[in-house]
N, CA, C and O atoms as a Tinker XYZ file with bonds, in Angstrom:
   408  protein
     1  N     45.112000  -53.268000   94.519000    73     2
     2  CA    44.329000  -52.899000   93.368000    64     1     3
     3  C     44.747000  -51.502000   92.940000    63     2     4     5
     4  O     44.301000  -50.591000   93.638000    81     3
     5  N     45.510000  -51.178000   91.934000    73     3     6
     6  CA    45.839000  -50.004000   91.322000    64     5     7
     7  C     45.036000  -49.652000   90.321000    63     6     8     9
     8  O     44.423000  -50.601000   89.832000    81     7
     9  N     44.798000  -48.426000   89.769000    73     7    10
    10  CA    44.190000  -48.056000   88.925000    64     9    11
    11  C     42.289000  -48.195000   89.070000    63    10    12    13
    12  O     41.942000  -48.981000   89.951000    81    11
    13  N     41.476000  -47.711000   88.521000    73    11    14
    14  CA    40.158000  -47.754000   88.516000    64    13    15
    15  C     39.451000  -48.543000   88.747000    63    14    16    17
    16  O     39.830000  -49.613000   88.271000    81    15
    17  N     38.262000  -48.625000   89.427000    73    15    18
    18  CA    37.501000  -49.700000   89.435000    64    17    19
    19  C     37.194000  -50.336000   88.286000    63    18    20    21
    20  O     37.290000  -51.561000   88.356000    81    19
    21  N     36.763000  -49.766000   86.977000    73    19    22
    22  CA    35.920000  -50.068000   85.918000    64    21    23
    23  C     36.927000  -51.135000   85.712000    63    22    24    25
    24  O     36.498000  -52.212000   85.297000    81    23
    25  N     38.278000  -51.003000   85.949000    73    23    26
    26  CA    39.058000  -51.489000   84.662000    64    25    27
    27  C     39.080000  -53.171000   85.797000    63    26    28    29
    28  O     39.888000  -54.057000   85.515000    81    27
    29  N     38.245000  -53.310000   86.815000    73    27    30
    30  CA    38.577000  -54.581000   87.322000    64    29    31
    31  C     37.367000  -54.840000   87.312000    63    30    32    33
    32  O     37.254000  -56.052000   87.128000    81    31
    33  N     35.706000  -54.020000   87.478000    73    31    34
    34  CA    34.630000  -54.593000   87.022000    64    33    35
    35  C     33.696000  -55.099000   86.029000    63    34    36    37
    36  O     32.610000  -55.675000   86.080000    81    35
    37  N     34.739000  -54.559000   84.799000    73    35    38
    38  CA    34.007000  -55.104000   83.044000    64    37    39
    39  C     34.404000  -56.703000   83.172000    63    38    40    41
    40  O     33.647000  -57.672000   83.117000    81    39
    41  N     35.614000  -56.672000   83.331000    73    39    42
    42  CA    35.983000  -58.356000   82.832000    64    41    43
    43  C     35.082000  -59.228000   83.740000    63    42    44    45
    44  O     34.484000  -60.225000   83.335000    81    43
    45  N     35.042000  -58.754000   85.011000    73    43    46
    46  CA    34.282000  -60.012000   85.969000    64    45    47
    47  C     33.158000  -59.535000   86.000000    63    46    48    49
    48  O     33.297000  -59.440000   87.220000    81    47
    49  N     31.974000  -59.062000   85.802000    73    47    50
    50  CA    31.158000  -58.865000   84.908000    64    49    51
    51  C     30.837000  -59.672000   83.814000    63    50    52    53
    52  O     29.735000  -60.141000   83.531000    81    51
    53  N     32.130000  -59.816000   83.097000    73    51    54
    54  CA    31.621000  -60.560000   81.972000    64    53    55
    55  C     31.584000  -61.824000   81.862000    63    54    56    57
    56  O     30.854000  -62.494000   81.131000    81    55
    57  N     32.651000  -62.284000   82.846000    73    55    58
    58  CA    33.175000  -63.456000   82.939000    64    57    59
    59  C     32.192000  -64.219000   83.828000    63    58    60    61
    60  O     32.052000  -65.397000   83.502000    81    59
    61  N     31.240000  -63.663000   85.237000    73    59    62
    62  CA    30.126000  -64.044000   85.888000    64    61    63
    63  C     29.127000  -64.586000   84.722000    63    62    64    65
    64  O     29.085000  -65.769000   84.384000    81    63
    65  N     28.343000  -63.570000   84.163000    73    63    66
    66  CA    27.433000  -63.362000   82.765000    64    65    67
    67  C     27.471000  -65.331000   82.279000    63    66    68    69
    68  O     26.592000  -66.161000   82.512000    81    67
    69  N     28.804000  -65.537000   81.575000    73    67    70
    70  CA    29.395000  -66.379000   80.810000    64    69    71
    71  C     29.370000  -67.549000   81.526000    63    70    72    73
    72  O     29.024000  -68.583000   80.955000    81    71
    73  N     29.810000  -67.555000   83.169000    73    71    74
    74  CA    29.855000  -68.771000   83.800000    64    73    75
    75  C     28.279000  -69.196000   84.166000    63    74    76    77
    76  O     27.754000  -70.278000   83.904000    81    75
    77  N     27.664000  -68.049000   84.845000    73    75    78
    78  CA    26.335000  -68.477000   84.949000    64    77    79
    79  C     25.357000  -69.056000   84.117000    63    78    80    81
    80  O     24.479000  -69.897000   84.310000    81    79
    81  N     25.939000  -68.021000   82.586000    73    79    82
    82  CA    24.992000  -68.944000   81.371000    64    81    83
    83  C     25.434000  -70.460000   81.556000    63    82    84    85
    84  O     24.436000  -71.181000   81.561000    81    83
    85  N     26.507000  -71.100000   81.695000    73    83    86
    86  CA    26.698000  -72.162000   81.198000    64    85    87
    87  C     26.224000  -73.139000   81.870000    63    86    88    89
    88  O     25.758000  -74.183000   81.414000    81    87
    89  N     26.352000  -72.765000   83.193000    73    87    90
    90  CA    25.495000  -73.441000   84.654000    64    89    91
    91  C     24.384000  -73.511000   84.464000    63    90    92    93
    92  O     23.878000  -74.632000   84.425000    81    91
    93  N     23.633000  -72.429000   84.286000    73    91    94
    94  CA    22.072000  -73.039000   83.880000    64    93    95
    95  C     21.757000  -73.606000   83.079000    63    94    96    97
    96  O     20.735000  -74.292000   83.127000    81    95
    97  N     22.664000  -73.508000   81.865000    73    95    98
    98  CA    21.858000  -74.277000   80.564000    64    97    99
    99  C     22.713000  -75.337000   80.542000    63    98   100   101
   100  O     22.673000  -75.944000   79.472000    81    99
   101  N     23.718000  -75.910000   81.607000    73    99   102
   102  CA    23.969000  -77.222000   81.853000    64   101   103
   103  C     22.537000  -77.791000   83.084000    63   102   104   105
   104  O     22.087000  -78.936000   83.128000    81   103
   105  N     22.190000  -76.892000   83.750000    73   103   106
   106  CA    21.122000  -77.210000   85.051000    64   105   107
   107  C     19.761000  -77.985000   84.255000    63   106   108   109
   108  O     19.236000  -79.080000   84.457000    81   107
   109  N     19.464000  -76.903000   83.283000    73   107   110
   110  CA    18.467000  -76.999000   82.458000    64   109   111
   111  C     18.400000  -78.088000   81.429000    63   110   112   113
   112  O     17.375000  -78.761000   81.313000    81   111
   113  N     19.539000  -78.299000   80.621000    73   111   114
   114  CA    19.954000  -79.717000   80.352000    64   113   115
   115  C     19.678000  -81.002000   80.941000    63   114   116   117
   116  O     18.892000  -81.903000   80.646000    81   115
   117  N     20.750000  -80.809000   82.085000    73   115   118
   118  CA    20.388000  -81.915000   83.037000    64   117   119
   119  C     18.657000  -82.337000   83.876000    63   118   120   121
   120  O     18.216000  -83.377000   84.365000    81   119
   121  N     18.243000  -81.331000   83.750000    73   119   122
   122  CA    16.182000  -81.926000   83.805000    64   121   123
   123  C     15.694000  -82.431000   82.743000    63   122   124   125
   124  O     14.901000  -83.372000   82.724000    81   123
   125  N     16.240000  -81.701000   81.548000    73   123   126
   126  CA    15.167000  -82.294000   80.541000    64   125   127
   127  C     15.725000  -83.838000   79.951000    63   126   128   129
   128  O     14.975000  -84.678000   79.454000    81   127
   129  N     17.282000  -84.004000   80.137000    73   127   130
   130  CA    17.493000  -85.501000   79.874000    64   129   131
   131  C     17.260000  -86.079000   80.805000    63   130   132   133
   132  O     18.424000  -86.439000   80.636000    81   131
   133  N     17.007000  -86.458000   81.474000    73   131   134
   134  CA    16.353000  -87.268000   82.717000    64   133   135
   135  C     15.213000  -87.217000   83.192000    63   134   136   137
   136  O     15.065000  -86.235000   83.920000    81   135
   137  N     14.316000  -87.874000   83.091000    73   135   138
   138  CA    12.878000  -86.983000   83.599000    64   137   139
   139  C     12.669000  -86.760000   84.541000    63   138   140   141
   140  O     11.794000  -85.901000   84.651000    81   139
   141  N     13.289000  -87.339000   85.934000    73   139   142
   142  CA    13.715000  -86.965000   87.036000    64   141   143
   143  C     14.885000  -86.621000   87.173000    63   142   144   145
   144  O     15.610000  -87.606000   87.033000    81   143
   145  N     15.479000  -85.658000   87.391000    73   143   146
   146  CA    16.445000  -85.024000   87.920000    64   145   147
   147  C     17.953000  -85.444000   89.298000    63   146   148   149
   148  O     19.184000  -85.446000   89.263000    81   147
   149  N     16.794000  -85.765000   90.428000    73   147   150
   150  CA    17.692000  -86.412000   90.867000    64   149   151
   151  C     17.334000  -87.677000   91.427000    63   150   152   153
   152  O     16.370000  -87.770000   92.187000    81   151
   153  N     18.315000  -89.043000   90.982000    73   151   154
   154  CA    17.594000  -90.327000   91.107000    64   153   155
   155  C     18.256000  -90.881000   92.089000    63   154   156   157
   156  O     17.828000  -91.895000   92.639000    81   155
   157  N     19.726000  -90.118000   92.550000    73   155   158
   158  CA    20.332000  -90.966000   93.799000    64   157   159
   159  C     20.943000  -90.020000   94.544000    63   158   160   161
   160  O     20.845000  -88.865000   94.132000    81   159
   161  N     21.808000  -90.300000   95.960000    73   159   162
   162  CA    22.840000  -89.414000   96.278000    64   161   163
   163  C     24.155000  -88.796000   95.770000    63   162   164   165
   164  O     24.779000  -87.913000   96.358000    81   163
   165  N     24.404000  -89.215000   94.922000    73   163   166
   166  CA    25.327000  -88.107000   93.924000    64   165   167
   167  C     24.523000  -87.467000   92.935000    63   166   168   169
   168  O     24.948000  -86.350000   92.639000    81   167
   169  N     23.657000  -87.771000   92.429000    73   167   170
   170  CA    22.558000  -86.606000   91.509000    64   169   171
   171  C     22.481000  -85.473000   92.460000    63   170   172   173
   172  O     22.892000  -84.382000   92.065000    81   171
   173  N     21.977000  -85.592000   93.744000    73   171   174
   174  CA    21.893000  -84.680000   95.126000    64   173   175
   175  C     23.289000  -83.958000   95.157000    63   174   176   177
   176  O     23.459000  -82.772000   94.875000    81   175
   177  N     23.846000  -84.466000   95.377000    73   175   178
   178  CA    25.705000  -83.829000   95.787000    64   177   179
   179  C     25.796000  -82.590000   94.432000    63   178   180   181
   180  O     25.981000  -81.379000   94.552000    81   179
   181  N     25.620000  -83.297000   93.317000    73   179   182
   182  CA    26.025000  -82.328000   91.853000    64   181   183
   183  C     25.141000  -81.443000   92.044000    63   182   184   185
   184  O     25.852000  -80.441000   91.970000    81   183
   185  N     23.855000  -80.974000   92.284000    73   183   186
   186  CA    22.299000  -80.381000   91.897000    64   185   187
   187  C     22.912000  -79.670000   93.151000    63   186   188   189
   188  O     23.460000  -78.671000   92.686000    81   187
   189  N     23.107000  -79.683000   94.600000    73   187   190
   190  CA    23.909000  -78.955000   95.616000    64   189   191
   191  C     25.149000  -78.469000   95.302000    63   190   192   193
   192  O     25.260000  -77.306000   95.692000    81   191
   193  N     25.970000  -78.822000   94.843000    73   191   194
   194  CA    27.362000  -77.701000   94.775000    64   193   195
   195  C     26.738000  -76.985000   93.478000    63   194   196   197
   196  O     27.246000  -75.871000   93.357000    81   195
   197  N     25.800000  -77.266000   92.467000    73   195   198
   198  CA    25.913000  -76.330000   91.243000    64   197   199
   199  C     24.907000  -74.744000   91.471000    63   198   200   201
   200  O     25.050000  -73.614000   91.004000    81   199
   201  N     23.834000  -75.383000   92.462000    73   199   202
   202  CA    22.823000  -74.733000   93.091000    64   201   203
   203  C     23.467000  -73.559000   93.674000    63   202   204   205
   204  O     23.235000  -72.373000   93.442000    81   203
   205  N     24.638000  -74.287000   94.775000    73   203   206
   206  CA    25.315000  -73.664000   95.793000    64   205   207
   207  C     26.389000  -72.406000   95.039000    63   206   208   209
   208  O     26.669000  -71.271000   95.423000    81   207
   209  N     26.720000  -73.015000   94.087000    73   207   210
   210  CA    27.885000  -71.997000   92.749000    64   209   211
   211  C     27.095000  -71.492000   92.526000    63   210   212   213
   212  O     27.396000  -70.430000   93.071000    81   211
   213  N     25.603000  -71.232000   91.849000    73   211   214
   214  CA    24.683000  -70.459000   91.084000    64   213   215
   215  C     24.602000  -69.462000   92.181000    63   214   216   217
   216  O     24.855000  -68.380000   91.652000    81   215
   217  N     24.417000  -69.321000   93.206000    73   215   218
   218  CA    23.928000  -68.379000   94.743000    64   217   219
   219  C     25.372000  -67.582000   94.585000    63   218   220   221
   220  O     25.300000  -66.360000   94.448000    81   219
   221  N     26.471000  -68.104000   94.595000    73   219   222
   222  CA    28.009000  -67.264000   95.051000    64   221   223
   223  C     28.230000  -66.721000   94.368000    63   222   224   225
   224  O     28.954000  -65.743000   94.559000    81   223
   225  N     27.736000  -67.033000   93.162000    73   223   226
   226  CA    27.767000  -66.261000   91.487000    64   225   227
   227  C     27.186000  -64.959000   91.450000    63   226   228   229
   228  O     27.613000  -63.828000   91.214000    81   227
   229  N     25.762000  -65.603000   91.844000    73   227   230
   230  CA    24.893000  -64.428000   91.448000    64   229   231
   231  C     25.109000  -63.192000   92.887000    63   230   232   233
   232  O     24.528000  -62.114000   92.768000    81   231
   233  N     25.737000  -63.389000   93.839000    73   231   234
   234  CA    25.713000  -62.752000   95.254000    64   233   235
   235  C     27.788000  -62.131000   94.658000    63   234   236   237
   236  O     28.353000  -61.060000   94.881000    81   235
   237  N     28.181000  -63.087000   94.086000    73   235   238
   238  CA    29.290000  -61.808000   93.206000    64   237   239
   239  C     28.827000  -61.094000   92.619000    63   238   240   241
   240  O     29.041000  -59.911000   92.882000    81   239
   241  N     27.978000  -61.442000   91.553000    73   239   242
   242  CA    27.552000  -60.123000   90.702000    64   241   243
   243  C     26.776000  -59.036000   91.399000    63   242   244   245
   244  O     26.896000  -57.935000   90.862000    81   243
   245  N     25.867000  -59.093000   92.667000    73   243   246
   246  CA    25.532000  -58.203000   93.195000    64   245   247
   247  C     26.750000  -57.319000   93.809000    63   246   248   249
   248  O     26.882000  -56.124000   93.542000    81   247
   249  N     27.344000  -57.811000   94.389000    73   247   250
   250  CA    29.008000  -56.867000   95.412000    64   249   251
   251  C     29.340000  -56.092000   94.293000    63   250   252   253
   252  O     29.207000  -54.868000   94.280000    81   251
   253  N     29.950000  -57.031000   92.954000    73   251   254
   254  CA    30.358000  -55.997000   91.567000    64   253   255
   255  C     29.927000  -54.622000   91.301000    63   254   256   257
   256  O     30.496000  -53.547000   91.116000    81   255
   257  N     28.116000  -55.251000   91.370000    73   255   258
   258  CA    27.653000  -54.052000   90.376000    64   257   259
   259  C     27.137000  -53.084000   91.246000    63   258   260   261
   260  O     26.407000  -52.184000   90.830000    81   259
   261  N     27.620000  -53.257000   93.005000    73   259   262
   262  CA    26.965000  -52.391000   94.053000    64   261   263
   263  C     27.936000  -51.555000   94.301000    63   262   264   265
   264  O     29.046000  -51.795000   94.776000    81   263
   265  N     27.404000  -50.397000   93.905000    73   263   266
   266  CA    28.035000  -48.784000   93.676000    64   265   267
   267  C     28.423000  -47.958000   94.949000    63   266   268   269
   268  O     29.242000  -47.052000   95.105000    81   267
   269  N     27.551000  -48.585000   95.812000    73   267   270
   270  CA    27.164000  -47.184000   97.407000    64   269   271
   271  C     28.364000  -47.974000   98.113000    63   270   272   273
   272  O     27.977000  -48.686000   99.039000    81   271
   273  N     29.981000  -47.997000   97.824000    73   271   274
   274  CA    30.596000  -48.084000   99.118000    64   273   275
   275  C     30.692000  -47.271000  100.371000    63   274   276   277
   276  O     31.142000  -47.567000  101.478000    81   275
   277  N     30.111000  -46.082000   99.877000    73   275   278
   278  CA    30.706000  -44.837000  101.125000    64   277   279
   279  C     31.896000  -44.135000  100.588000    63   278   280   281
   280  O     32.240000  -43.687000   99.494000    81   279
   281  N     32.533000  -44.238000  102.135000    73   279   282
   282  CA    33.901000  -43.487000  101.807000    64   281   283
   283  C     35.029000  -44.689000  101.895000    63   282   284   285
   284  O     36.236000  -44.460000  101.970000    81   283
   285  N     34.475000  -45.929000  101.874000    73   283   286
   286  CA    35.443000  -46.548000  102.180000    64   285   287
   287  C     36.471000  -47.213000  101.330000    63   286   288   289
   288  O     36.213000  -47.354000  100.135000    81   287
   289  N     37.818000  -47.718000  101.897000    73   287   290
   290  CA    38.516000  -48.214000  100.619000    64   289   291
   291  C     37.795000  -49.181000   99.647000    63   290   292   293
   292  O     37.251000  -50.146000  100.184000    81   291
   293  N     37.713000  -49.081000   98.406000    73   291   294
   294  CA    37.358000  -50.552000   97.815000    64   293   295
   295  C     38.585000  -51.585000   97.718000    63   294   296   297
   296  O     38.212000  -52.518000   97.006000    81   295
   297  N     39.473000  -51.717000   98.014000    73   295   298
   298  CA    40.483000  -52.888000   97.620000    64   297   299
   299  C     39.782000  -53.914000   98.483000    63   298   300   301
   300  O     39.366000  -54.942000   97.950000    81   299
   301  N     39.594000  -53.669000  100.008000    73   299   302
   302  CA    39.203000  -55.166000  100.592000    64   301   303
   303  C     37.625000  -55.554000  100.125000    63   302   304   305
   304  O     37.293000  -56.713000   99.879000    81   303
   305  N     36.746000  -54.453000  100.045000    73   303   306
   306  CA    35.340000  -55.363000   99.236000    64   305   307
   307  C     35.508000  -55.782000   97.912000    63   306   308   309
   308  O     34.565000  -56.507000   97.593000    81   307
   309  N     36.462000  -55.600000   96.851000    73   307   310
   310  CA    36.344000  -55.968000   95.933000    64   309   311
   311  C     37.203000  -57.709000   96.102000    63   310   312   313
   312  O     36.683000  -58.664000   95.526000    81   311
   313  N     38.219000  -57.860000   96.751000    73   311   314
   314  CA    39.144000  -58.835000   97.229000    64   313   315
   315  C     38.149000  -59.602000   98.000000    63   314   316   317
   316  O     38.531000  -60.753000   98.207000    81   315
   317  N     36.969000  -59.316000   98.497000    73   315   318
   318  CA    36.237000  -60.751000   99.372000    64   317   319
   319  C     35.129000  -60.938000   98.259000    63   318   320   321
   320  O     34.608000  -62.047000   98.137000    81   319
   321  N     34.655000  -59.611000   97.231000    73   319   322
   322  CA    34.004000  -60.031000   95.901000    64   321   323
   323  C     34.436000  -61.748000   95.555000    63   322   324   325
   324  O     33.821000  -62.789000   95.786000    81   323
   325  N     35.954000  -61.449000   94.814000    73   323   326
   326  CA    36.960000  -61.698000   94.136000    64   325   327
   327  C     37.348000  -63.317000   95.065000    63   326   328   329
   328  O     37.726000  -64.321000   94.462000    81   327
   329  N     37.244000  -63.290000   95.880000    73   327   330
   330  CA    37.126000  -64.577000   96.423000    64   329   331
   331  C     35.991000  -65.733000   96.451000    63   330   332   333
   332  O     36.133000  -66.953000   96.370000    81   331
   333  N     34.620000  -64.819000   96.616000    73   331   334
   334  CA    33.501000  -65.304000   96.385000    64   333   335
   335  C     33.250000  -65.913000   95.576000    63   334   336   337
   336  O     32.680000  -66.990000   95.750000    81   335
   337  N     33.654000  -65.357000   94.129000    73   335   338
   338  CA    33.451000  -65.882000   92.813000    64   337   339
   339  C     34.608000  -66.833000   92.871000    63   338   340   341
   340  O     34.147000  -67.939000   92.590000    81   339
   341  N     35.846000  -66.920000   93.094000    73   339   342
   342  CA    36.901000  -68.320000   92.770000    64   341   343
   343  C     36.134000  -69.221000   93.769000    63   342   344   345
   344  O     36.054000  -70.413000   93.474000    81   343
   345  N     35.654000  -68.860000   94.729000    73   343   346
   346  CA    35.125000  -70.178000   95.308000    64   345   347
   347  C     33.664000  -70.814000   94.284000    63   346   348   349
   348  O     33.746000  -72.025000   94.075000    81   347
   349  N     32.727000  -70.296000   93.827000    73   347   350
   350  CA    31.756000  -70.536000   93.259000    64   349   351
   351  C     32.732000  -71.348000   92.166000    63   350   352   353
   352  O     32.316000  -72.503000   92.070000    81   351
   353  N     33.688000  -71.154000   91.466000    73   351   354
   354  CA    33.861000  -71.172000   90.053000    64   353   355
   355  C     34.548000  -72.714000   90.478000    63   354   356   357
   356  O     34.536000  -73.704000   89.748000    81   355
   357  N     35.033000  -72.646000   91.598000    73   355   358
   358  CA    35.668000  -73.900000   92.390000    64   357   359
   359  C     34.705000  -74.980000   93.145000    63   358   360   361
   360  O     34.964000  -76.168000   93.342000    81   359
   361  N     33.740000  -74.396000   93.451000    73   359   362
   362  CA    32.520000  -75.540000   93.610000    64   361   363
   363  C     31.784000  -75.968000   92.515000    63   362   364   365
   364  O     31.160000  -77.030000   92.514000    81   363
   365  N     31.846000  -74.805000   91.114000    73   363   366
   366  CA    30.803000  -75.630000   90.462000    64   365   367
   367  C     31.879000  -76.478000   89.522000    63   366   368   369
   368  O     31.542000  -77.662000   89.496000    81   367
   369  N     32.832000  -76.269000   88.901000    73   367   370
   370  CA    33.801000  -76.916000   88.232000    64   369   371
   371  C     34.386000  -78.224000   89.138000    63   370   372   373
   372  O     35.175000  -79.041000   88.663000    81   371
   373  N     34.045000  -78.262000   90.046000    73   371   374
   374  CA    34.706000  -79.655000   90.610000    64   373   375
   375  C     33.607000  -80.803000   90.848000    63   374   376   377
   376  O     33.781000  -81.983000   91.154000    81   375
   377  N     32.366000  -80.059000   90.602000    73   375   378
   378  CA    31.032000  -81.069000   90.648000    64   377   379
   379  C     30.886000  -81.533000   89.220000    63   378   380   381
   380  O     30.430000  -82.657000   89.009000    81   379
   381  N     31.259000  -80.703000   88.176000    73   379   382
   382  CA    30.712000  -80.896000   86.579000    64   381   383
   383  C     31.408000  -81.841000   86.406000    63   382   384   385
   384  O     30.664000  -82.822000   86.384000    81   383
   385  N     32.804000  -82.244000   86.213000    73   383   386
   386  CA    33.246000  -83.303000   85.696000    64   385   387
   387  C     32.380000  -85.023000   86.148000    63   386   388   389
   388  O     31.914000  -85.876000   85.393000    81   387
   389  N     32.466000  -84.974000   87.821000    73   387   390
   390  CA    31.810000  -85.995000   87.889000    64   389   391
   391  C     29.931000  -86.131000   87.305000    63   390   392   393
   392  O     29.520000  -87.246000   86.984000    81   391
   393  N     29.161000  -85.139000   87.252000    73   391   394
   394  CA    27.745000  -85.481000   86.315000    64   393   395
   395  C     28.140000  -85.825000   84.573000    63   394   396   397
   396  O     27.381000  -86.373000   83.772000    81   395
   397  N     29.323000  -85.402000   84.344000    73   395   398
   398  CA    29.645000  -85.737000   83.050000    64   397   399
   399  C     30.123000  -87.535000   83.112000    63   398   400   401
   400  O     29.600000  -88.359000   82.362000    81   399
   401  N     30.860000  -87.784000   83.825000    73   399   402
   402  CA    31.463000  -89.190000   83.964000    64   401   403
   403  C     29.950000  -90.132000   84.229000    63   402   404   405
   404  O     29.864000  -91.238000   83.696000    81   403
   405  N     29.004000  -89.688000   84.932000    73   403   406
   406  CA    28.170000  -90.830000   85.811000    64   405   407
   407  C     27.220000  -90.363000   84.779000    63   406   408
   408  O     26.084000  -90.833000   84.727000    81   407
């Protein structure tokens, strides 16, 4: 990681913001067309990995916007940040296609 923090915490920042909106107001979607929510074991599976992405999301945006490292390097907390979120973005994108198909 060269150069400043800022210049690696605006974009993912923004880009969290953007993914999370879409997750909920796909979450939120998905209750109000169905009047039950979940009616079988793959309703369960999707409502768990999107749940599970919403937590890695929002637990990136906390690491991001948490200021008090100390004295220590930031390259490796920002790099297990930075992993956190491709995994979230990788659990919830691999559940959406299938609630879209079924």
């Amino acid at each position: 990681m060269h150069g400043e923090l800022k210049d690696y915490r605006q974009p993912m920042v923004t880009s969290i913001g953007i993914l999370l909106g879409f997750l909920l107001n796909f979450l939120a979607g998905w209750g109000i067309r169905s009047g039950q929510a979940i009616e079988d074991g793959t309703d369960a599976l999707i409502l768990g990995c999107v749940l599970a992405a919403v937590l890695l999301m929002t637990l990136a945006l906390y690491r991001i916007l948490n200021a008090d490292l100390g004295d220590a390097d930031p390259a490796p907390y920002y790099r297990t940040t930075l992993r956190i979120y491709i995994s979230a973005i990788v659990l919830a994108f691999t559940s959406l296609p299938i609630a879209i198909l079924l």
